[in-house]
N, C-alpha and C positions, 0 to 999 in steps of 0.2 A: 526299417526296424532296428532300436537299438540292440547292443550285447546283450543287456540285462533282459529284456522281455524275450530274446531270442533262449536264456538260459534256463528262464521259466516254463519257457514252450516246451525245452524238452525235457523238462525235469517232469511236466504233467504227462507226455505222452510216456516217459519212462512208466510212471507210476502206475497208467492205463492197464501199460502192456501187464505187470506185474498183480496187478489183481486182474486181466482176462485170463493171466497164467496161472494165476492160485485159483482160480473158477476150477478151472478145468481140472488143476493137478487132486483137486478135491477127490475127483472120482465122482458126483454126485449120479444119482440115476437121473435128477433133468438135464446134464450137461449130455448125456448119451440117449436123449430122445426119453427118458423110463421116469415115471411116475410113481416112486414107490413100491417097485413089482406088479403096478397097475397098468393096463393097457393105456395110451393116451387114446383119447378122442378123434376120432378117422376124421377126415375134411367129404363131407356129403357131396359126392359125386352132380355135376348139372347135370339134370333130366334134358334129353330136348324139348318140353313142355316149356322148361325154364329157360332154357335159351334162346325159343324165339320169343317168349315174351319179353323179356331183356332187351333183346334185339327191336321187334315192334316200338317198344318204349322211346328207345333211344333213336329211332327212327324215324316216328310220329312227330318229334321233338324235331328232326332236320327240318323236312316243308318240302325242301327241293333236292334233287341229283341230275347230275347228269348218265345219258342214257346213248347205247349202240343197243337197235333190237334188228331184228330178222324175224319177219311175220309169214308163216306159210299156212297158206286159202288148203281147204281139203282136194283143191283142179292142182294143187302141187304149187300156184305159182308164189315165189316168193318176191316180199318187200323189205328194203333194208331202211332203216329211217334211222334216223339220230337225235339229240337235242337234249333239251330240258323236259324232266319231267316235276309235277308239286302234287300235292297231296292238303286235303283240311286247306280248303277244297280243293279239288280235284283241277289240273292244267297242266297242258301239256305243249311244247313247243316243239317243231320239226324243223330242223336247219339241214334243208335238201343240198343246199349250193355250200355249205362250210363259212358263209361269211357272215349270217344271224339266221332267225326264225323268217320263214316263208308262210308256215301258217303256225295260227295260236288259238289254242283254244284254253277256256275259260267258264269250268261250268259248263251250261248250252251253249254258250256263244262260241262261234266260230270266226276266226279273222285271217284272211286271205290274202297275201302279196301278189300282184301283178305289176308288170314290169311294163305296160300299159296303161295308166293310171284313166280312168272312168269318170268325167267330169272335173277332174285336176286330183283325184282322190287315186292314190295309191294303192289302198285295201278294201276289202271288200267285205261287210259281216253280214254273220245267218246266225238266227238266233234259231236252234233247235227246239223249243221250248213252245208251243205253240198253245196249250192249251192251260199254261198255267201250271205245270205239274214237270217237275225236274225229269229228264230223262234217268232211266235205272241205267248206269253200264258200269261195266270193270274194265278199271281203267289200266291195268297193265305196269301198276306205279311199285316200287317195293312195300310199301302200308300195304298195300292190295295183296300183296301176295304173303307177306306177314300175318295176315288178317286172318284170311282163310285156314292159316294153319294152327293158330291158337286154339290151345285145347281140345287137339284133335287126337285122339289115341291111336293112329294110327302113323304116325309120323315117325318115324327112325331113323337114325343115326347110322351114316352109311361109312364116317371116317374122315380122319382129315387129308385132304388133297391140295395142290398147287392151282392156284389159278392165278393168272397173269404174273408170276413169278412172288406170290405172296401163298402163306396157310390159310387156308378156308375151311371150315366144318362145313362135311356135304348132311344135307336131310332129305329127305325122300319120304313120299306121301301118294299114294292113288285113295282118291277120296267120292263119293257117289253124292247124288243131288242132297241127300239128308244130311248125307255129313257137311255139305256144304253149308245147309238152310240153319246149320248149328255151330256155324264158324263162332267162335266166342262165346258163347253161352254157358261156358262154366269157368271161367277166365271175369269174366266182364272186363277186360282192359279197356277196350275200346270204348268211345263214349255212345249213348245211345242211340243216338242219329245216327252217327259214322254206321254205326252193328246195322242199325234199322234200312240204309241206304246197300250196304254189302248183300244183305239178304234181299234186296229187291231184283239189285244186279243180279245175282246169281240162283235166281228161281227156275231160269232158261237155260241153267246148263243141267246135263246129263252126267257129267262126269269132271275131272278134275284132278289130273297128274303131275306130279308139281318135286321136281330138284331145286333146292336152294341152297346156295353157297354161304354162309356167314363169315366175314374177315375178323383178323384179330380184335379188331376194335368195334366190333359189334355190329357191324352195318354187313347187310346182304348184296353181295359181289357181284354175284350171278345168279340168274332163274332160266331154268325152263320146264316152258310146260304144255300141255295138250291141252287143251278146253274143247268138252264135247258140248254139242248141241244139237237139235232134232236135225237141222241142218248140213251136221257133220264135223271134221276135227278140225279146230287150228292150232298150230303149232309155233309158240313163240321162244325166241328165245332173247334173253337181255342182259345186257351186262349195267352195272351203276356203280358210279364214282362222284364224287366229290361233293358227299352228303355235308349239309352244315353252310360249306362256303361255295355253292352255288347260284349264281345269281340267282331270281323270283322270274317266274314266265309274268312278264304286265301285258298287256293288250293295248297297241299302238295309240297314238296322239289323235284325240277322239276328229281332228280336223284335216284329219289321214285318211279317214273312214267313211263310205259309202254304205248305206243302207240296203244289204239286199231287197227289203220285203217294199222299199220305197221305190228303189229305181225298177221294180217287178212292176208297181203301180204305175209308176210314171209312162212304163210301155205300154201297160194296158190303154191307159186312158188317149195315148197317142196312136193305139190301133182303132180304140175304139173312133176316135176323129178323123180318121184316115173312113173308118165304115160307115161312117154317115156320110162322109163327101161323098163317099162311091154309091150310096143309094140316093141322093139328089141327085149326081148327075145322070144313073136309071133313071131314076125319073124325068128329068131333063131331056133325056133322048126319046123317053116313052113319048112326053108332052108334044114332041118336033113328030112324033111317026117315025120315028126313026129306030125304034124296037127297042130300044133300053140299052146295056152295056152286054147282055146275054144276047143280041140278034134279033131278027127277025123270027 
């Protein structure tokens, strides 16, 4: 940069400072916060109504996170699982060994690694789905537990706290099967399917205790929560990260994949050949006098 533009430069930032200093030396009452002796305008406090829908939004919008949960059965026993989780629709990946997904599900379908591979086939799938009609469940995803909480009046603001060395807004919620069956319903965020599917999942629970973490950038940190059921309590808890840019859970290369409900047939029908030789040869022994395969 030449002299001359260098002299310019500071003859403008002179001139800057010189009317931000006659702003001020003014006195005026906007310079000191005051409106003409009039109160200014307060900035409207977020509800936490408003800030998990905010949060939903912007969550709805990731697809995927990744997930550390800890799942405890009402017998106490606990399971630690890890992975990817997704949402719209609903999938979940479980990386038991740290080095990818062991099993995948997707929707009904289920996909299974074995370290064994089953006719040259590596994985193994179940389609849960049996009669045409999607299974109802709550799938444990942050949308899931966002969901529930929209437009719930009973939801409060318990403070901001650290979690994993970052600020998080805690919320806190004990919600009953009604307040469940009305998750969104004065919201409408969620689309109607999605609302329509949450209330099916959740017809079977009894209750519904639910801590959510929110991070500065809008995504929920941390959950835990109780889910009762006629059955009894489970207690989960989960932490999620890296909303946005985590991979998608896919379901392995379709010539990877064995067919549960096929290689199930495939045994039958090789029992079933196995139980006709063995009643010819009955009979075969019958024919000789020789009492059949049960004896004389």
């Amino acid at each position: 940069m030449n002299t001359a533009v260098l002299t310019r430069a500071a003859a403008a930032a002179a001139g800057a400072a010189l009317l931000v200093g006659g702003l001020t030396a003014c006195g005026t009452d906007k310079a000191e916060g005051k409106t003409d002796g009039k109160a200014g305008a307060e900035t409207k406090a977020q509800t936490p109504a408003d800030a998990l829908k905010a949060s939903y939004t912007k969550t709805a919008a990731a697809k995927f996170a990744k997930y550390e949960m800890t799942v405890t059965s009402g017998s106490g026993k606990a399971d630690q699982l890890s992975g990817t989780k997704g949402w719209y629709p609903s999938a979940t990946g479980i990386d038991a060994k740290g080095d990818g997904a062991d099993q995948v599900m997707i929707g009904d379908v289920i996909y299974t690694h074995s370290d064994k591979p089953l006719e040259g086939k590596s994985w193994m799938k179940m389609n849960l789905n049996k009669d045409g009609k999607s299974r109802a469940r709550f799938n444990d995803d942050p949308a899931d537990y966002l969901a529930v909480l929209l437009g719930q009046q009973k939801v409060a603001l318990v403070g901001t706290e650290q979690i994993d060395g970052g600020e998080a807004k805690h919320f806190k919620a004990s919600l009953t099967n009604a307040d469940l069956l009305a998750a969104d319903e004065s919201t409408q965020v969620m689309e109607a399917a999605n609302r329509q599917y949450l209330h099916e999942a959740l017809k079977e629970y009894t209750s519904l205790d639910v801590d959510l973490w929110i991070g500065k950038d809008g995504h929920p940190v941390r959950v835990d929560s109780a889910q009762g059921t006629k059955d009894g309590t489970t207690k989960v808890s989960a932490k999620f990260s890296g909303f946005g840019t985590t991979a998608p859970v896919t379901a392995p290369p379709a010539d990877q994949v064995a067919d549960f409900d096929e290689v199930m047939k495939g045994v039958d029908d090789k029992l079933k050949g196995v139980d006709e030789t063995l009643k010819g040869a009955d009979q075969t022994l019958k024919d000789a006098g020789l009492g059949g395969l049960g004896g004389s």
